[in-house]
N, C-alpha and C positions, 0 to 999 in steps of 0.2 A: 442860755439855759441856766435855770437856778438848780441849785444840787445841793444835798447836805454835806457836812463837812465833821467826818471825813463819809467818804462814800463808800460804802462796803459792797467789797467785789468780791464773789466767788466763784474758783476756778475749776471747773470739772475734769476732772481726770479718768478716764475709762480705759482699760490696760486691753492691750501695749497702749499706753501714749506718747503722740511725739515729742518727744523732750522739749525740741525747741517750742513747738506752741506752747508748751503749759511753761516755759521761760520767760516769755515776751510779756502777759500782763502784769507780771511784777516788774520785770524790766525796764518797763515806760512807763506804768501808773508808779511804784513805789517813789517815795522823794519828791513827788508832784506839790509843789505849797500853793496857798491861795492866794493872795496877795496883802492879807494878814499874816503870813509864813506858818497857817493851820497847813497839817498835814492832809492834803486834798482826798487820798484812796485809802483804804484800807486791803489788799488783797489777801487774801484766804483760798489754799486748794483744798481740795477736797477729792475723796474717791465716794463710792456709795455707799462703806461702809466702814470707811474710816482706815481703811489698813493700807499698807503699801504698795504703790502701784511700780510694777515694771515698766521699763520704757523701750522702745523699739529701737533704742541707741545702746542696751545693753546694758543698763545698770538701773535702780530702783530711786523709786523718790517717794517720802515719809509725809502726808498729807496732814492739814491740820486737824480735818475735821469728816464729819459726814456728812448726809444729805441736809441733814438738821442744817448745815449750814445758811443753803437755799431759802430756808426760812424767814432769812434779817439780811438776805442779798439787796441791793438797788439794781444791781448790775451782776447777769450771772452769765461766765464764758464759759463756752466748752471746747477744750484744748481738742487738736486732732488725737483722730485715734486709728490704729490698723486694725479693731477687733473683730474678727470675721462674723460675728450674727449680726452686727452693725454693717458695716462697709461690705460682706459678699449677700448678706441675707435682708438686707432691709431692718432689721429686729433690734429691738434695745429692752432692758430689763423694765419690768413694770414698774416697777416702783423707783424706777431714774423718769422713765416717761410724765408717773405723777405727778414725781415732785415738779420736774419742770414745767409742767402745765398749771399748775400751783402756781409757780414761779410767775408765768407769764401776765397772772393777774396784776401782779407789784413791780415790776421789775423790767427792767431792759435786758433783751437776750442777745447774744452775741456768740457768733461759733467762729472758729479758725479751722480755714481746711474743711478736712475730711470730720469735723465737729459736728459741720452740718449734718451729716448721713444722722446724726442722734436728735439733731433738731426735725429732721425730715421723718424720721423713724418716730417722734414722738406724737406727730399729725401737727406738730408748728409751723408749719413753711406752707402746708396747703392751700394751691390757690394764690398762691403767690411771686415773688421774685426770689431769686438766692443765687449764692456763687459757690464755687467749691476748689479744689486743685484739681487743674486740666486733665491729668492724667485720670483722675475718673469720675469724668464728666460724664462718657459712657454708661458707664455703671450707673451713676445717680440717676443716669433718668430713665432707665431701665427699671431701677428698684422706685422710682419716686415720681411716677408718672402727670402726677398732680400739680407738681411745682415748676416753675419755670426757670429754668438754671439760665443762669447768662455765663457763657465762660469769658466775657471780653473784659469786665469791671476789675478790679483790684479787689474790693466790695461793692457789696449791694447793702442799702438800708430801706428796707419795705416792711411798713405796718408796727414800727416799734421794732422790728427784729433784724439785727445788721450780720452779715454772713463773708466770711474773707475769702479769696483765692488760696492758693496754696501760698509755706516759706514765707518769705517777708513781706507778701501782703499783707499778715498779721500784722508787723509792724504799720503799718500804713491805715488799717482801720486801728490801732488802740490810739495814733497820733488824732484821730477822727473825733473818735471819744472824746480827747483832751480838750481839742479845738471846739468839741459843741458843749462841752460842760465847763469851759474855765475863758477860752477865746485864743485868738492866734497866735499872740504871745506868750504862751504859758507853752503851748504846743512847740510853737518855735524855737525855745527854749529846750523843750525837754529831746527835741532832734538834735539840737545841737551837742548837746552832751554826749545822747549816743550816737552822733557823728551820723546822722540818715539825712535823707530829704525829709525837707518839710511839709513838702506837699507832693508827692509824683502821679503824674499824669496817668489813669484809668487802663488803657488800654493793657493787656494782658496778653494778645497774642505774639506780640517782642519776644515772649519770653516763650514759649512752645516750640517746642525742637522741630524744625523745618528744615531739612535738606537745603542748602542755596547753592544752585548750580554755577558753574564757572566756566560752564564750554563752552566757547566762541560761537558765537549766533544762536546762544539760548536764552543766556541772560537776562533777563529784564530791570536791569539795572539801569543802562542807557535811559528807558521810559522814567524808573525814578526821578533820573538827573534833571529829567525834561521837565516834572511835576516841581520838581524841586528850585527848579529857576525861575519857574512863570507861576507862585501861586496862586498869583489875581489872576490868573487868567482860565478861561473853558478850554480844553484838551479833551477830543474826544477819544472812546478805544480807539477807533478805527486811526487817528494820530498816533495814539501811543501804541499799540501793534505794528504800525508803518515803523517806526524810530526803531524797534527791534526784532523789523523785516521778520513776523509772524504772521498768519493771521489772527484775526481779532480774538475767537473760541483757542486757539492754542494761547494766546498771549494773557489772556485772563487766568486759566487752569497754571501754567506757569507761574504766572503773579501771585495765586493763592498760593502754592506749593515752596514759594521763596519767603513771602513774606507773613503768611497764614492768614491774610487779607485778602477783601478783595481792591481793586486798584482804588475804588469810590472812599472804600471806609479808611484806606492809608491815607489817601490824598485829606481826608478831612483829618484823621493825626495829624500829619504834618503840617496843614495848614495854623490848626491849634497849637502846634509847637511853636510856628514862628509867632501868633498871637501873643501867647503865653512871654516869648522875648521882648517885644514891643513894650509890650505892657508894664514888664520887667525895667527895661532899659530906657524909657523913654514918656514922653507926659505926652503923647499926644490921646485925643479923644476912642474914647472906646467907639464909636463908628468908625472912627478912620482906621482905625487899626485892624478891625474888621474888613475893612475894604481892600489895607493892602494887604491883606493875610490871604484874601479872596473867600473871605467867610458873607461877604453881600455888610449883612446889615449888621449894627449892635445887636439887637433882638435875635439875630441868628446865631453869634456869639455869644451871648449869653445863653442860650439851648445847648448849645452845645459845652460851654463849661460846667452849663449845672447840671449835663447828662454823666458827663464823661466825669470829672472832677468834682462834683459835689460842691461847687462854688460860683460863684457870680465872677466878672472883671473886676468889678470894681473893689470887691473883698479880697481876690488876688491881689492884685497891686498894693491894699493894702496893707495884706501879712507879707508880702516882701519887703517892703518900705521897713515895714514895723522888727522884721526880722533885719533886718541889712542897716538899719540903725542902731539896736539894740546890741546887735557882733562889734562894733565900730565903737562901744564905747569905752 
């Protein structure tokens, strides 16, 4: 993707804001060079009317600008926010609604978190995909029945508009940014610095607080271990139920409840993890490695990296190479 240089990013801030989201686009974009060593971003926050925004960490932050900003944005974020006519009421002020609508003619929109609720609130998500933080996933589609939340992505990017999970998925869609406006090197580069991954794997239910029980003949660990040994291989419930002596309706409910999954969509995680290693480690063929991951085909592994990941195999192994030699010099 071609961009200008530098690219002017503006950060919305709407009180209380989370501290950390409206930290993370400067964080990752600022110090970004081109490969001319131009400064690649320009970041700018902003409140709606210029004055200081309190944050829901307790302390205030002194923005640069107002909505005027929006104006001469390429790219406008809107940091999370706890403010109750947003996130309890659905509502955002009109004339933050405008502007962003304005916006959306010129510009690349982008929310973190609970951001969304203002992108949703503005009629921008209608009709569409988007992600939020799990914890009020509920709520969003209660107030925002139009949109389609996925809570499983890290991000979502639909129609021009990219939307994060909650905490450092943030991080994880700005490295996104980087990677589709400068390429994997730059990206990989700029994790490295702040010490993240470069690329992490979509799935989001890992991280959702799930009780995982531990009492002898509940567990459903036993069946993991079994998925986890034979991935080329077909395992039905009714096998993996038997392994931990359930039946098949208790051993599913169980499985969601431990690992927020159901057995089919883990078993496809893990398959794609150990893919993802192959690929990493080793130069065999993207079918093969598909085959011994038990993903069937290239073609099926490739759906599934570009659902889950945002990427192809063959650009994976790439930015790993390209990162893993670049550390190494």
């Amino acid at each position: 993707m071609t961009v200008a240089t530098p690219h002017h990013v503006a950060v919305l801030a709407l009180a209380p804001v989370v501290a950390f989201d409206l930290s993370i686009p400067a964080q990752m974009l600022t110090g970004v060079e081109t490969r001319t060593g131009q400064a690649a971003y320009e970041v700018r926050t902003l409140s709606p009317d210029g004055s200081p925004v309190p944050t829901v960490n307790g302390y205030g932050v002194t923005p640069q600008g107002d909505l005027s900003l929006l104006e001469h944005a390429d790219t406008v974020i809107v940091a999370g926010t706890r403010c109750p006519d947003v996130v309890e009421k659905g509502a955002v002020d009109a004339g933050v609604a405008e502007a962003l609508r304005a916006a959306r003619q010129r510009a690349r929109l982008v929310s973190l978190c609970t951001g969304s609720f203002v992108l949703a609130a503005a009629g921008l998500l209608d009709g569409g995909r988007a992600a939020t933080h799990w914890r009020y996933a509920q709520q969003f589609r209660r107030l925002f029945p139009r949109v389609d939340l996925d809570t499983n992505p890290l991000y979502v990017a639909d129609r021009g508009i990219l939307t994060s999970a909650g905490g450092a998925a943030a991080i994880d869609l700005c490295l996104h940014l980087i990677r589709e406006d400068h390429g994997s090197s730059v990206a990989n580069r700029v994790a490295r610095y702040n010490v993240v991954a470069p690329m992490r794997e979509g799935g989001q239910a890992q991280y959702i607080e799930h009780p995982v029980r531990e009492d002898a003949g509940t567990s459903t660990a036993d069946a993991r271990a079994l998925m986890t040994q034979h991935l080329d291989q077909r395992l039905s419930l009714k096998d993996l139920a038997a392994q931990c002596h359930m039946s098949v309706r208790t051993f599913t409910r169980r499985f969601r409840q431990e690992t927020g999954l159901s057995p089919a969509a883990w078993l496809i995680s893990a398959r794609l993890k150990h893919a993802r290693h192959l690929l990493e480690s080793t130069e065999l063929p993207v079918d093969d490695i598909a085959a011994k991951a038990g993903l069937g085909s290239g073609t099926n592994l490739r759906k599934h990296m570009r659902n889950t990941l945002n990427t192809t195999p063959t650009a994976y192994r790439r930015a790993f190479r390209s990162s893993l030699a670049t550390h190494t010099q």
